[in-house]
N, C-alpha and C positions, 0 to 999 in steps of 0.2 A: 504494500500500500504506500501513497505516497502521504510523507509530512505535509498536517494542516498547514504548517507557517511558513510562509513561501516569501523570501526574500527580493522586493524588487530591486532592478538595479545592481543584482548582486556583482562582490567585487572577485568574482571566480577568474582566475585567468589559467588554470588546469584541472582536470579529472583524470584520474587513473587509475586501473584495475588491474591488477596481476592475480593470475591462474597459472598454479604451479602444479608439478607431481614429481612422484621422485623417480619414479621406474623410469631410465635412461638407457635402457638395453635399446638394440639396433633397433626394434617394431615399437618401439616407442617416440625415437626421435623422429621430430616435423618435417615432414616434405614440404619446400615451401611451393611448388608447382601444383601439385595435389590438395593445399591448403589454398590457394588461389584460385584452382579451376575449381573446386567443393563452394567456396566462399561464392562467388559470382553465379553458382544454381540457388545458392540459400537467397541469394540479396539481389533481384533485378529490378524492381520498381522503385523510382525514386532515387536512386544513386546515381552521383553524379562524380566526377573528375577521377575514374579508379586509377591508381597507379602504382607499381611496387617499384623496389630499391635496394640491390645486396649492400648494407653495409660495410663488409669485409670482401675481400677477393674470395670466390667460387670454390677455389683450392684451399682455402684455410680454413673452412667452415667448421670437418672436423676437431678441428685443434684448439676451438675455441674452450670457454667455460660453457658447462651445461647452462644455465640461466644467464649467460651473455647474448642479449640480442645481435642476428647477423642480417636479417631481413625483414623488411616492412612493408606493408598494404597502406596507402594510402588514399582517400574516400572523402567526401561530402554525402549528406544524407539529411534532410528537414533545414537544411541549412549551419547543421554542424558540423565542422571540419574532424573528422576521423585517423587516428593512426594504429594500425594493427602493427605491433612487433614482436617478430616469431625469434625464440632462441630453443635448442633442443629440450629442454623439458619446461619452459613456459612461454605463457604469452602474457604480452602488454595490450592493454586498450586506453588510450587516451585521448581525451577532445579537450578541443584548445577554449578561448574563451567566447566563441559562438555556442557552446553550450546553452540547451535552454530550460530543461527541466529534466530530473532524475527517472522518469519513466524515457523518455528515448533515452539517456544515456546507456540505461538499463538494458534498452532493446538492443544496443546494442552489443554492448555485454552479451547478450541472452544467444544472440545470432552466433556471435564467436562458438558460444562454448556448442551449439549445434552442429557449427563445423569441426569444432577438436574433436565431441563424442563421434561423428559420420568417420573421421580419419585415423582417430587411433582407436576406437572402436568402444563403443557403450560398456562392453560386459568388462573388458580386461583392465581398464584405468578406473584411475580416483583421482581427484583433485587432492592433494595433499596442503597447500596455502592459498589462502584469500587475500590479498590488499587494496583498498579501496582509501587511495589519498584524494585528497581536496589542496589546493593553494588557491589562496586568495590574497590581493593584495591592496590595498587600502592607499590610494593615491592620493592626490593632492585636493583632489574636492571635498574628501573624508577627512583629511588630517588637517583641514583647515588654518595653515600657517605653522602649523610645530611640525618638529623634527618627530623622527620615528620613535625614537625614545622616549620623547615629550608625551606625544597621539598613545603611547600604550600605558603609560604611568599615569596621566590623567586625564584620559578620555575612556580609556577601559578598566582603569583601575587595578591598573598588575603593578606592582614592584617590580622592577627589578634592580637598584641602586643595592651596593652592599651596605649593611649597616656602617655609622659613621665608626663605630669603633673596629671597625674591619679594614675603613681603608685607609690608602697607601700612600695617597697626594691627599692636600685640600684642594684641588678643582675637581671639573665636573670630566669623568671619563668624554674623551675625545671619539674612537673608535671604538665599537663593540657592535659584529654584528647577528650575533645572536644572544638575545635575552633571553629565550625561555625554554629548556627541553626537557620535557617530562615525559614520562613512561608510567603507564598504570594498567594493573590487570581488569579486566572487567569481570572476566569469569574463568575458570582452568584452561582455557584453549581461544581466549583472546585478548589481544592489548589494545592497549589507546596510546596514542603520541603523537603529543601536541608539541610543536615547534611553533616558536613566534620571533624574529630579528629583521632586522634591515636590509633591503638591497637595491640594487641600482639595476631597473628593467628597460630603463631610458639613455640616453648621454645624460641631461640635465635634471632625472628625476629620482631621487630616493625615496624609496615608499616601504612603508612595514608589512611584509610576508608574513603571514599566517597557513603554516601546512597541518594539516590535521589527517593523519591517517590511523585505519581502524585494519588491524591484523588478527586474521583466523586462521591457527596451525592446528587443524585436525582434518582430517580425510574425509571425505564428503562424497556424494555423487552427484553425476550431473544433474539429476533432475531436481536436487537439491539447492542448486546453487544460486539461480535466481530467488527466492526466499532468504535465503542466507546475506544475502545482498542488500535489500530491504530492511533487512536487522539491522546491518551492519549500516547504512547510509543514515539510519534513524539515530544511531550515537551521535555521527561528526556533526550531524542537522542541526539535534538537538543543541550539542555544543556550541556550536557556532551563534544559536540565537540567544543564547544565555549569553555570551561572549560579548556580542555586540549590543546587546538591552538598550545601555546607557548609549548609545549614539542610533539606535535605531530610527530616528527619524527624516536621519542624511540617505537612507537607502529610499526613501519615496517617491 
């Protein structure tokens, strides 16, 4: 189902899902021809600009790391820009910040994993890891004349200054560009990690990053996995609108 509280405006400028497994023997590793021509029976109405791209040269493919990406699908689809990227025992799905809402994202999520079950086959794999990140970035119409540091200390109310009996100068740290990495269990078999720092996405612009992603390391089945998904995208959701409360009315 999707979250009631629907952010307008949001300041998303990536999504991404990784689908992993661990079975790396020869009938497991991804064909990306076979993974291509499957894809393009699953997906004809509606897509638009298909393209792939070997990242590495042909002949090193073997030699790479199993969950190093060497190939990618490239897509339009409802107007969001799509990138499939295949490494031997997983795959990446990421949309850029034409993203428009968590049910296509999802769909398209859903498609993939239709084409990994068709390719490496329903009965004999599991999905063995879930990730499902968010970045979002908070630019200059949000942070309304303060620095990144300033925008997250007093417009979201984080700390992140060391206590003064900690620090090391009396001025104001210069450079730091991340403030915030936390790690928390949710349950036996998945984590939350929330990242929040500064970066530069511009020449002229420094804006405050916010990555929030939601990890699930147990074995699952395909037909499990969009469900799983829905859980999972209802943590960072939630988070995220807890997060932003105090300035929710710059997203209008």
């Amino acid at each position: 189902m999707e979250t009631a509280s629907i952010v307008k405006n949001a300041p998303l400028i990536k999504s991404q899902c990784v689908l992993r497994w661990n079975k790396v023997e020869a009938d497991s590793a991804l064909d990306p021809h076979e993974f291509k021509t499957t894809f393009a029976k699953f997906h004809v109405e509606g897509i638009t600009d298909l393209d792939s791209e070997w990242m590495i040269p042909r002949r090193m493919v073997e030699r790479v790391p199993h969950n190093r990406p060497f190939y990618h699908l490239f897509y339009s689809f409802k107007e969001i820009g799509v990138d499939v990227a295949l490494a031997h025992n997983e795959v990446r799905i990421s949309s850029d910040n034409s993203y428009q809402t968590w049910v296509d994202f999802r769909d398209e999520i859903d498609l993939v994993v239709n084409v990994l079950s068709a390719v490496l086959g329903k009965g004999d794999h599991h999905i063995d890891l879930i990730r499902l990140q968010y970045v979002d970035a908070f630019r200059r119409d949000i942070l309304r004349g303060k620095s990144p540091a300033d925008f997250v200390e007093d417009d979201l109310g984080i700390t992140i200054t060391l206590p003064h009996r900690l620090s090391i100068t009396t001025g104001q740290f210069t450079t730091l560009s991340t403030f915030i990495d936390y790690l928390a269990e949710i349950d036996e078999s998945t984590d939350f990690k929330l990242s929040i720092g500064e970066a530069k996405i511009d020449p002229d612009e420094n804006v405050a990053i916010c990555d929030t992603t939601v990890i699930r390391k147990q074995r699952c089945s395909f037909d499990s996995i969009s469900g799983i998904l829905n859980l999972m995208h209802d943590v960072s959701h939630d988070f995220f609108i807890r997060l932003i409360q105090p300035i929710s009315n710059r997203f209008e």
